[in-house]
ROTI-209370 format. One line per 10 residues: their letters; for each residue x, y, z of N, C-alpha, C. Coordinates in steps of 0.1 Angstrom, whole numbers, padded with zeros to 4 digits. Layout:
REM residues N
a> X/Y/Z/X/Y/Z/X/Y/Z  ...;
END
This chain:
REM residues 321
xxxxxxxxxx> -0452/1141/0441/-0442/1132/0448/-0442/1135/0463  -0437/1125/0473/-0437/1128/0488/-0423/1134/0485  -0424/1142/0498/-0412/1145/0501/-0403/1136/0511  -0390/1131/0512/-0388/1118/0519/-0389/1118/0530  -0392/1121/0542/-0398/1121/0558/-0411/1114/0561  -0419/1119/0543/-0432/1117/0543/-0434/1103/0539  -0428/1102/0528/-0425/1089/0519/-0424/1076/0528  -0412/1080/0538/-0409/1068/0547/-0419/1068/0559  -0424/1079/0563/-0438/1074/0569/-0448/1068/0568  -0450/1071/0550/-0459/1064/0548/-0460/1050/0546;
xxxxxxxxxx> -0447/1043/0542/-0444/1032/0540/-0441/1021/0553  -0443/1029/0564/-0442/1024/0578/-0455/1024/0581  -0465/1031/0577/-0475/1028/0580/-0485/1011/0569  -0478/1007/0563/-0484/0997/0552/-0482/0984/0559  -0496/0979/0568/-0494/0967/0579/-0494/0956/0572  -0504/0960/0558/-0514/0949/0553/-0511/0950/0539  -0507/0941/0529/-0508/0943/0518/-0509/0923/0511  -0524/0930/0498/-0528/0913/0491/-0524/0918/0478  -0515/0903/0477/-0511/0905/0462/-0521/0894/0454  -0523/0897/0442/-0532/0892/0429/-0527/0880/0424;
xxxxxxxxxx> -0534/0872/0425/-0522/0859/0414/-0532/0849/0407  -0525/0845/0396/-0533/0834/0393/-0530/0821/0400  -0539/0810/0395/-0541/0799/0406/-0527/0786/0402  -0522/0788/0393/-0515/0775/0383/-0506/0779/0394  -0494/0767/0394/-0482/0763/0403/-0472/0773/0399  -0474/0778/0382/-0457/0786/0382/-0466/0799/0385  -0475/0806/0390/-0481/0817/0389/-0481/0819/0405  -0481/0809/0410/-0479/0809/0426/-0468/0811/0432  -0455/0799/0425/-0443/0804/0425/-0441/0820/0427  -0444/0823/0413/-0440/0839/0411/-0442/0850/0426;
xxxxxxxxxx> -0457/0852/0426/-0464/0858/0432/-0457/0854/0450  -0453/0841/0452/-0448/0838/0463/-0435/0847/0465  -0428/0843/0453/-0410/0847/0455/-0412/0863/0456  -0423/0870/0453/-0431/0886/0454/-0426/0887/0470  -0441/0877/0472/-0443/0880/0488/-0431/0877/0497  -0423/0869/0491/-0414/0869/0504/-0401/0881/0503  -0401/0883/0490/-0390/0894/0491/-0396/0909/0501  -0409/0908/0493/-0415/0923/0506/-0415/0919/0519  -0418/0906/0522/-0417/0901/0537/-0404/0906/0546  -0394/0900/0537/-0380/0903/0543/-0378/0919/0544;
xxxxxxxxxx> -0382/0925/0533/-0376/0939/0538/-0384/0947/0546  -0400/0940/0550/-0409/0951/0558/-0415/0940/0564  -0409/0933/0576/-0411/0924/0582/-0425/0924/0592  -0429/0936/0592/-0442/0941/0597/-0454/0942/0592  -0453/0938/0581/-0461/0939/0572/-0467/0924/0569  -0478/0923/0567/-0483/0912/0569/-0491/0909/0550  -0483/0909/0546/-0486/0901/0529/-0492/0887/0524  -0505/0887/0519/-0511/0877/0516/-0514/0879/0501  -0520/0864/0497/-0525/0861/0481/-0534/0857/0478  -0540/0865/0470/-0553/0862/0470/-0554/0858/0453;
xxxxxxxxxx> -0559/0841/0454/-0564/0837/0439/-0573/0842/0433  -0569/0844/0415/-0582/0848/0409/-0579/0839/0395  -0588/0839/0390/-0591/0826/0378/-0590/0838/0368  -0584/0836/0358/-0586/0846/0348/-0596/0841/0337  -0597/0845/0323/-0603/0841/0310/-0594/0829/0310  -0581/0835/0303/-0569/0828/0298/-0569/0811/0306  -0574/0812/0325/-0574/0797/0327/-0585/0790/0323  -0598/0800/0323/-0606/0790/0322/-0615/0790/0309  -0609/0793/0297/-0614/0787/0282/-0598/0781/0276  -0596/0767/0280/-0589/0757/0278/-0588/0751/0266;
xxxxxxxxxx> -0599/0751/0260/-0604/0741/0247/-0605/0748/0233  -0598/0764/0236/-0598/0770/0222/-0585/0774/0218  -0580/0776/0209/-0563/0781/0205/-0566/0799/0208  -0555/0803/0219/-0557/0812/0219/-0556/0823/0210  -0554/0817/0195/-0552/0833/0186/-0568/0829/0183  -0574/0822/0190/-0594/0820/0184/-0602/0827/0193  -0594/0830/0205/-0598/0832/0213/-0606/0847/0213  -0597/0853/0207/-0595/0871/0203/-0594/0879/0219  -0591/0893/0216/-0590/0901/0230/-0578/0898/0235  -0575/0911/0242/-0559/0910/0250/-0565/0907/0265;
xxxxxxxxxx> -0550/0912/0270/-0552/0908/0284/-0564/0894/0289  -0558/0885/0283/-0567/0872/0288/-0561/0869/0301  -0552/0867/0304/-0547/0865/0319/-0543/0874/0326  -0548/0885/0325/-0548/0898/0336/-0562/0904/0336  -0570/0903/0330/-0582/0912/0332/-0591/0910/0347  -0595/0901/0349/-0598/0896/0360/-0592/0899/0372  -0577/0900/0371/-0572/0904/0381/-0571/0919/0382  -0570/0927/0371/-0570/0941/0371/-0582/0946/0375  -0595/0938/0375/-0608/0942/0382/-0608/0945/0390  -0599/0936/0398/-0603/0929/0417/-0598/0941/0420;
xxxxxxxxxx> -0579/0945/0417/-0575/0955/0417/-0585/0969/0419  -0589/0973/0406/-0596/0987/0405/-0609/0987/0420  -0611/0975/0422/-0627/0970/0432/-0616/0973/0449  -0604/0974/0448/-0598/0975/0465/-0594/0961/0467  -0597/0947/0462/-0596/0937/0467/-0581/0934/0466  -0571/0937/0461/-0561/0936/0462/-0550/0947/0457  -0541/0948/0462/-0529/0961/0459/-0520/0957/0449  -0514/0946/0448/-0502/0942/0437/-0509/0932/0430  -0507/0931/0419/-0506/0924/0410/-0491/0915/0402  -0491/0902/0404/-0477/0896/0402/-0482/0892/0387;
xxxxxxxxxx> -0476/0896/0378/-0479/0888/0362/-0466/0886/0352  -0465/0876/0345/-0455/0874/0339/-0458/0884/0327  -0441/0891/0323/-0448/0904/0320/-0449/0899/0301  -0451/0887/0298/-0454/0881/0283/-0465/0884/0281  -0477/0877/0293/-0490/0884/0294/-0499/0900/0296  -0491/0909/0300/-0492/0918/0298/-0496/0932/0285  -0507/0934/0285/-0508/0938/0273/-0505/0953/0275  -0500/0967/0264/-0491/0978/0261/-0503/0983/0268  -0513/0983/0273/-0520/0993/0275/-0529/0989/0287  -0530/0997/0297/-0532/0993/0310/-0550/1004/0314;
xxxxxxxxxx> -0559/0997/0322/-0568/1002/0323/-0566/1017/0331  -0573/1024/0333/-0570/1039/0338/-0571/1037/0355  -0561/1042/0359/-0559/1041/0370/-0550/1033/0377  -0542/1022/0366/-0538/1013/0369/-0525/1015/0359  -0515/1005/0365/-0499/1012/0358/-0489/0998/0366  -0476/0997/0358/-0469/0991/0362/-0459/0995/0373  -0460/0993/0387/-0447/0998/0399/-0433/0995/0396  -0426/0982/0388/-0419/0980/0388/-0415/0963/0378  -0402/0960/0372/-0399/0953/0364/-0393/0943/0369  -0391/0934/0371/-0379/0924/0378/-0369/0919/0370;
xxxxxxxxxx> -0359/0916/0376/-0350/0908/0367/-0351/0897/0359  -0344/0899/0346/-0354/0885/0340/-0345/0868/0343  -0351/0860/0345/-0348/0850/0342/-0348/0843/0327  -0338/0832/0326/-0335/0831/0310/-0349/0833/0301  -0345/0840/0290/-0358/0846/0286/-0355/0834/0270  -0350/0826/0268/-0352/0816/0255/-0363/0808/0262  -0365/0802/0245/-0374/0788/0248/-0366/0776/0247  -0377/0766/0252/-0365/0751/0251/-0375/0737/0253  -0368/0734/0245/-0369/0721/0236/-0374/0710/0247  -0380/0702/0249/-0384/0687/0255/-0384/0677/0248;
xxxxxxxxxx> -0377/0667/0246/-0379/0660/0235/-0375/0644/0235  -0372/0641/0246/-0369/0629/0245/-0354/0627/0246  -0347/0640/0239/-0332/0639/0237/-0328/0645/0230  -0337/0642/0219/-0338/0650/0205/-0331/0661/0199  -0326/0665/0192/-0321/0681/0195/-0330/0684/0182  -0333/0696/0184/-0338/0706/0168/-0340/0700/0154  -0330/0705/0152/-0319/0700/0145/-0320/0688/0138  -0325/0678/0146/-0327/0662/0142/-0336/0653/0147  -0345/0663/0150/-0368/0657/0147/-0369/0648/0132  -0372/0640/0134/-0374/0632/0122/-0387/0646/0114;
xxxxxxxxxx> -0384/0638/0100/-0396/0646/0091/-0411/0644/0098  -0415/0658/0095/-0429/0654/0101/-0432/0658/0118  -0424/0655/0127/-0425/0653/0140/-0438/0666/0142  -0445/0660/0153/-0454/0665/0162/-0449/0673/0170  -0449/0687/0171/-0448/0698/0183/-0456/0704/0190  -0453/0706/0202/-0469/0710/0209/-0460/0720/0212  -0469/0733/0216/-0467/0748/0216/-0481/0757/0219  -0477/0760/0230/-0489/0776/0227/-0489/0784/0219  -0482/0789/0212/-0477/0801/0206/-0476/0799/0195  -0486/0809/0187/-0480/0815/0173/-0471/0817/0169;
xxxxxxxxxx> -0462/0827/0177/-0448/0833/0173/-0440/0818/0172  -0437/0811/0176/-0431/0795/0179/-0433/0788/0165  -0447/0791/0163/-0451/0781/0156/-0440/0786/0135  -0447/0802/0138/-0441/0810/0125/-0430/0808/0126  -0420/0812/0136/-0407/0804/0134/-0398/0795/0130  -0406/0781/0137/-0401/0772/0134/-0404/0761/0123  -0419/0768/0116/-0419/0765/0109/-0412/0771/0091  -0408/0785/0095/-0400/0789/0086/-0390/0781/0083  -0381/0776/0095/-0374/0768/0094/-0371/0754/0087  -0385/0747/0098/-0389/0733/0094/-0403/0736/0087;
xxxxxxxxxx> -0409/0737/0073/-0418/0733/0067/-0422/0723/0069  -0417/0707/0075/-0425/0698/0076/-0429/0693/0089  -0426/0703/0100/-0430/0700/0109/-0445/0699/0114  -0451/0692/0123/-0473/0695/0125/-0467/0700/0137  -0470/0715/0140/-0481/0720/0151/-0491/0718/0160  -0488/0714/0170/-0502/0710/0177/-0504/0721/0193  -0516/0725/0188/-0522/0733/0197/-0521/0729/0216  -0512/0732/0223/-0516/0726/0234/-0517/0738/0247  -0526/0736/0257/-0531/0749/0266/-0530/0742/0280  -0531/0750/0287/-0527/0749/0303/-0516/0749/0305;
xxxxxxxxxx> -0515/0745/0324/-0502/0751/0328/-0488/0741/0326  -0482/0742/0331/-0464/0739/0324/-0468/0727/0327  -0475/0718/0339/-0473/0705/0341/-0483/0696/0331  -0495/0705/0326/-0504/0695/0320/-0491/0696/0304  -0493/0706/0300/-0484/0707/0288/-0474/0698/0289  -0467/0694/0295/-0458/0685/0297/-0463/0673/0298  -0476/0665/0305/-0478/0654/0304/-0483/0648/0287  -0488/0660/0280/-0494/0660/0267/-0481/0655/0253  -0470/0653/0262/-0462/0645/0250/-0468/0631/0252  -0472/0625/0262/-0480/0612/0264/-0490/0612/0255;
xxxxxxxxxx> -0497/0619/0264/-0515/0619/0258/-0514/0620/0241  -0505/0630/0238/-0509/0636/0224/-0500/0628/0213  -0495/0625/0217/-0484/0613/0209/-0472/0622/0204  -0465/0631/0214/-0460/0645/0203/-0444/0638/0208  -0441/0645/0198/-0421/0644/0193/-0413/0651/0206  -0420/0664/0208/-0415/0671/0216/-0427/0684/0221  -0421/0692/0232/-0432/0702/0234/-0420/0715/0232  -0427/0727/0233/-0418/0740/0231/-0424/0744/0247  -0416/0751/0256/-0420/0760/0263/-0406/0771/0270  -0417/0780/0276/-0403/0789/0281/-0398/0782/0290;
xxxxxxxxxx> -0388/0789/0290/-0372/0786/0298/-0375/0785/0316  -0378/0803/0313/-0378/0808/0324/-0390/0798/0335  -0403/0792/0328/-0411/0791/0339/-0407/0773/0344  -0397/0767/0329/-0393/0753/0335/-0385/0758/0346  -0376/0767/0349/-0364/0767/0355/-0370/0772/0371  -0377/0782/0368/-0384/0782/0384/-0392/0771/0394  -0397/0764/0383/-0403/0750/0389/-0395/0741/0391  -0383/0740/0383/-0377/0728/0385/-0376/0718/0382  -0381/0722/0368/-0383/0715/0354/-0369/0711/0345  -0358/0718/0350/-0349/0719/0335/-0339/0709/0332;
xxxxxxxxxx> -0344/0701/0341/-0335/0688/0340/-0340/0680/0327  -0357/0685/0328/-0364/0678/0314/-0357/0682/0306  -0350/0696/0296/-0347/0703/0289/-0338/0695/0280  -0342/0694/0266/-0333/0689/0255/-0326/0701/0251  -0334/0713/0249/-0323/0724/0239/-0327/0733/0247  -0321/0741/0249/-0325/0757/0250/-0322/0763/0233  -0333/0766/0227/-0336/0769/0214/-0328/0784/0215  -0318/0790/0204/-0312/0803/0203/-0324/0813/0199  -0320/0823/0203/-0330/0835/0194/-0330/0836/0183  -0315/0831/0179/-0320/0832/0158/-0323/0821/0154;
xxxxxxxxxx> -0332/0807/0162/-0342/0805/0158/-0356/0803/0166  -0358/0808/0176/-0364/0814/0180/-0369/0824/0190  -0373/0832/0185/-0370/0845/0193/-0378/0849/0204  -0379/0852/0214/-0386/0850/0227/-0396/0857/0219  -0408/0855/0231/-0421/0864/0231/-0418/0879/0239  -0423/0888/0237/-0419/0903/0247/-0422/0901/0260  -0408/0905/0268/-0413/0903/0282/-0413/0888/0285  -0408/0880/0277/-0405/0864/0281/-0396/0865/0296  -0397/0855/0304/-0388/0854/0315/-0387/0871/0324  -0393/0878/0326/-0393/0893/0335/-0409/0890/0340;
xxxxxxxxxx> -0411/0900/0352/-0422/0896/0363/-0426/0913/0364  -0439/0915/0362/-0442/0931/0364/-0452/0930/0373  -0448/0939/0382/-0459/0941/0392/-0467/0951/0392  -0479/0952/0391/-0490/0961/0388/-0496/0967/0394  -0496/0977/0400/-0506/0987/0411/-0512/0998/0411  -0523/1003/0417/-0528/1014/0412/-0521/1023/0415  -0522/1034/0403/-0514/1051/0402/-0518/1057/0418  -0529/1055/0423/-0531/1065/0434/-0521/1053/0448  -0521/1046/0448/-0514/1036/0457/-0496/1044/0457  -0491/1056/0461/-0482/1061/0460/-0472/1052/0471;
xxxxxxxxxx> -0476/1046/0480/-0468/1040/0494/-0466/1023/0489  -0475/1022/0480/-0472/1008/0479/-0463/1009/0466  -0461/1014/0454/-0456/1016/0445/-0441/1015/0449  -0438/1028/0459/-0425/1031/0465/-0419/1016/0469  -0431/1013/0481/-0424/1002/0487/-0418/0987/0479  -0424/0983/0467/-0423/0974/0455/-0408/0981/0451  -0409/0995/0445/-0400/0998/0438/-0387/0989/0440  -0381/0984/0452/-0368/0975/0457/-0367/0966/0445  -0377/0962/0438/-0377/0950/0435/-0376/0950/0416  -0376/0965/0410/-0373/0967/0399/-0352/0969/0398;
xxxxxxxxxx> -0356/0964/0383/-0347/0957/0379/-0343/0969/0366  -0329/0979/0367/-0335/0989/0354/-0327/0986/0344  -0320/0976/0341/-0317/0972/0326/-0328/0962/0320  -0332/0953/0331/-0343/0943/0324/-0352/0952/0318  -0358/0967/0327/-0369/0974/0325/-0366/0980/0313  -0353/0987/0313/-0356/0991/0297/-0355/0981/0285  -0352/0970/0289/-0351/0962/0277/-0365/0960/0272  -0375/0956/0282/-0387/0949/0283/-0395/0962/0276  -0395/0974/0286/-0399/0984/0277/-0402/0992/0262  -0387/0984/0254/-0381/0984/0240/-0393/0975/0233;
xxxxxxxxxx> -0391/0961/0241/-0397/0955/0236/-0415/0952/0232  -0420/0961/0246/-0436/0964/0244/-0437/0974/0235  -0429/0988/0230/-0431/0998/0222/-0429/0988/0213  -0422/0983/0205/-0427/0970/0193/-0440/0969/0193  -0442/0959/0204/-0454/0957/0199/-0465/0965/0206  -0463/0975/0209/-0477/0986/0209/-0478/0992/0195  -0466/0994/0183/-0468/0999/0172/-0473/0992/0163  -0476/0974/0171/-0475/0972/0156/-0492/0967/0163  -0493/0971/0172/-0510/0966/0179/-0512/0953/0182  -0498/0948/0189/-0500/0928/0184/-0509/0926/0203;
xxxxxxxxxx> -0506/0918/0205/-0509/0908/0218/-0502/0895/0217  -0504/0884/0231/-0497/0876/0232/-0503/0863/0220  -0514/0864/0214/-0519/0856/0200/-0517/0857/0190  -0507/0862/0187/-0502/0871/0172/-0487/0867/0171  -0482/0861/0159/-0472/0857/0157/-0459/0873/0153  -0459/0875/0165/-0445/0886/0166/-0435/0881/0177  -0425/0885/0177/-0418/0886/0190/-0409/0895/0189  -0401/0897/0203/-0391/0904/0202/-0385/0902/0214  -0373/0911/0214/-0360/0907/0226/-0351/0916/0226  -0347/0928/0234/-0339/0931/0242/-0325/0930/0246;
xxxxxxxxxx> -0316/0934/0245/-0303/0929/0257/-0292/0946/0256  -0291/0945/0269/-0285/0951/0264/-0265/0951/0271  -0258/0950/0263/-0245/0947/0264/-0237/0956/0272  -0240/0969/0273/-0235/0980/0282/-0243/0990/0276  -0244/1006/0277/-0251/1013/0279/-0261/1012/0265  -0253/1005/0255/-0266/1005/0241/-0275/0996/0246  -0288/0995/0240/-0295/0987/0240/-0296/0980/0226  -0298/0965/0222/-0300/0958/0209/-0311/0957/0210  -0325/0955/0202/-0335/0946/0201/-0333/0944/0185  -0342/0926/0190/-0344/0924/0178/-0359/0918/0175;
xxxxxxxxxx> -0365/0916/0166/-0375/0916/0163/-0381/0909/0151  -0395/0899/0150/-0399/0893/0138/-0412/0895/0141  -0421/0895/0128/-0433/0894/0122/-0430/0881/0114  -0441/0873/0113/-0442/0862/0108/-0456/0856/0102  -0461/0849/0094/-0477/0845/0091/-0472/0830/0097  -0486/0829/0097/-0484/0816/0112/-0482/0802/0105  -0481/0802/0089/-0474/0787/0088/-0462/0790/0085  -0454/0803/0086/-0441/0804/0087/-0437/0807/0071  -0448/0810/0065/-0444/0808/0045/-0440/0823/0043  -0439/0836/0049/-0439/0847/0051/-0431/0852/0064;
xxxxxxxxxx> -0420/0864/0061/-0417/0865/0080/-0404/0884/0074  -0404/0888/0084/-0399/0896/0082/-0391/0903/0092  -0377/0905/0095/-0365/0908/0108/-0357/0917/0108  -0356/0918/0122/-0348/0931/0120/-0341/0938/0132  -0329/0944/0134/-0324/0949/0147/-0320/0959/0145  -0323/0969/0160/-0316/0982/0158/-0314/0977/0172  -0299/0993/0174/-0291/0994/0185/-0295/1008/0184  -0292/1015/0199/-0291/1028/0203/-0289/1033/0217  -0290/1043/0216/-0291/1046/0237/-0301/1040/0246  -0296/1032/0252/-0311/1026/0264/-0318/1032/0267;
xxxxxxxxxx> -0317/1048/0270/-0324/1055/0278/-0337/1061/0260  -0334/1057/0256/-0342/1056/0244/-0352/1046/0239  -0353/1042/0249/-0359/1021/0243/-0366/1023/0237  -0384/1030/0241/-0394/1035/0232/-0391/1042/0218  -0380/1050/0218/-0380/1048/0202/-0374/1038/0194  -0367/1029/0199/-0363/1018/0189/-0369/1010/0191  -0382/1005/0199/-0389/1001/0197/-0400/1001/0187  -0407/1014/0185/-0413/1020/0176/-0408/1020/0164  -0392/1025/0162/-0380/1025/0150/-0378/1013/0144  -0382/1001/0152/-0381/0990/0144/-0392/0983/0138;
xxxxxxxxxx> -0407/0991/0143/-0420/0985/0148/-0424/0990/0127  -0413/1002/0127/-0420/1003/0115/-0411/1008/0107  -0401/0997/0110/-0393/0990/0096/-0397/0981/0090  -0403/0970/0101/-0407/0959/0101/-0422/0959/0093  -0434/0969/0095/-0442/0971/0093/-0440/0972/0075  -0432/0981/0074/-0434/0988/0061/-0424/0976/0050  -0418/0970/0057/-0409/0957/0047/-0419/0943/0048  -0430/0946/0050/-0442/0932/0047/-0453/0927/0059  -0447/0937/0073/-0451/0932/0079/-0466/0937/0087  -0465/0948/0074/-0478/0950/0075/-0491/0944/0073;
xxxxxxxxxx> -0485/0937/0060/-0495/0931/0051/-0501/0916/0057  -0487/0908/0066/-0488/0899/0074/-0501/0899/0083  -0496/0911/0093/-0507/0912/0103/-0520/0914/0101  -0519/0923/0089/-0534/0926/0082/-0544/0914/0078  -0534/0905/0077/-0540/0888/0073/-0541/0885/0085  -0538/0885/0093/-0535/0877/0109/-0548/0884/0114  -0551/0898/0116/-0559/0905/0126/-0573/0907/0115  -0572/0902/0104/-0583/0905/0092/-0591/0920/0094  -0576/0929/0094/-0584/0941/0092/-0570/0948/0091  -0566/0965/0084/-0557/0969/0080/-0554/0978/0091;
x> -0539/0978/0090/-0533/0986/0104/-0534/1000/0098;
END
């Protein structure tokens, strides 16, 4: 660690700093609302962004649980990183996979923005989709949900960013679309919003609605200077919620989720495993000390595991945990 004389020297010395981003409109958002918060506090500093195309934008035409591999929308950027070409990385931290390449680490957690999903639909509420209706959704976990719920609902696979996904109730003839909260509400979307869907019936993805910034371990001046911008109850929630799913080995293609909150010093999460037509699912919540997240993450990773949800995944990933 610096010592602090040293620390703020060095952080006076940082003229230049490129943040990483993907190219889609709510990815620019993000990465923007990055850059201007460091702008304002190190007004000297001269912060730029630099696009990079990940996997995740450009194989469009396959359902991502087909896709296989983690980090589909970070790898690319974690290259450029490790290569010098850029210092921060802005990623929604959903995409984020538990295990980060060597040398490379998260600086900091942001506050989350509403972390539910929500409904588009014409008007529609949940609740009263005619039999049958067409849902568009990226997500497995969405899909195992809601169709535990609704058995007669159809699924439909839809990809890209928030605005094509949105035009696709046209194109696709769909009832309604599912998407997060958080990325309608930053764009400016939420006026479309029929429901904001609850967690007990659908339960965010890990790290839904929070922003993690990513930089390398030896980058000690730029870490510090981000630090402003972590958020430490979101962090430990979000944290709870990656020890989940580092236990149970999932990624963002795999019908799990989980969620965080915490009410005063306890932390809640709660948590599901699901098989992806929803005919199978298995839940569960523990509470404990915040400063604990990673074990109740883990603590519930394999409750869950050992009450079915082992057997689930093992079908999901076709191979035994």
């Amino acid at each position: 660690m610096f010592e602090l004389p040293a620390l703020e020297n060095a952080l006076m010395t940082l003229k230049q700093l490129t943040i990483g981003t993907r190219g889609s409109r709510l990815a620019l958002w993000q990465a923007e609302w990055v850059r201007s918060r460091i702008s304002e506090r190190y007004p000297e500093c001269n912060v730029s962004l630099l696009i990079i195309k990940t996997s995740g934008d450009m194989i469009l035409d396959v359902p991502l649980a087909k896709v296989g591999g983690k980090g589909l929308f970070v790898k690319e950027i974690e290259e450029a990183m490790l290569r010098g070409e850029i210092d921060i990385a802005v990623h929604s931290m959903k995409d984020v996979p538990t295990e980060f390449p060597r040398g490379l680490g998260l600086a900091c957690i942001t506050a989350r923005e509403d972390p539910r999903d929500a409904l588009i639909s014409r008007g529609v509420a949940f609740a009263d989709l005619p039999q049958g209706a067409r849902i568009g959704t990226s997500a497995l976990r969405r899909q195992a949900q809601l169709l535990s719920v609704r058995p007669d609902l159809e699924m439909v696979e839809i990809r890209g960013n928030v605005e094509s996904r949105l035009r696709k109730m046209e194109s696709e003839k769909l009832d309604a679309v599912i998407l997060a909260a958080a990325g309608l509400k930053r764009l400016g979307f939420d006026d479309l919003v029929t429901e904001y869907l609850p967690p007990a019936l659908s339960l965010p993805a890990i790290g839904q609605g929070a922003l993690g910034l990513e930089c390398r371990l030896d980058g000690t001046a730029t870490r510090e200077a981000v630090s402003f911008l972590n958020d430490p109850a979101t962090a430990l929630c979000v944290m709870a919620e990656r020890a989940f799913l580092r236990r149970c080995e999932g990624g963002c293609q795999v019908p799990i989720a989980a969620h965080a909150e915490m009410p005063g010093a306890e932390l809640r999460l709660a948590a599901f495993i699901g098989s992806v037509d929803g005919g199978r699912s298995v839940s569960g919540v523990v509470s404990g000390p915040a400063e604990n997240c990673d074990a109740l993450g883990a603590e519930l990773a394999d409750q869950l595991l050992a009450r079915g949800g082992r057997e689930i995944l093992n079908e999901v990933y076709g191979k035994e945990l």
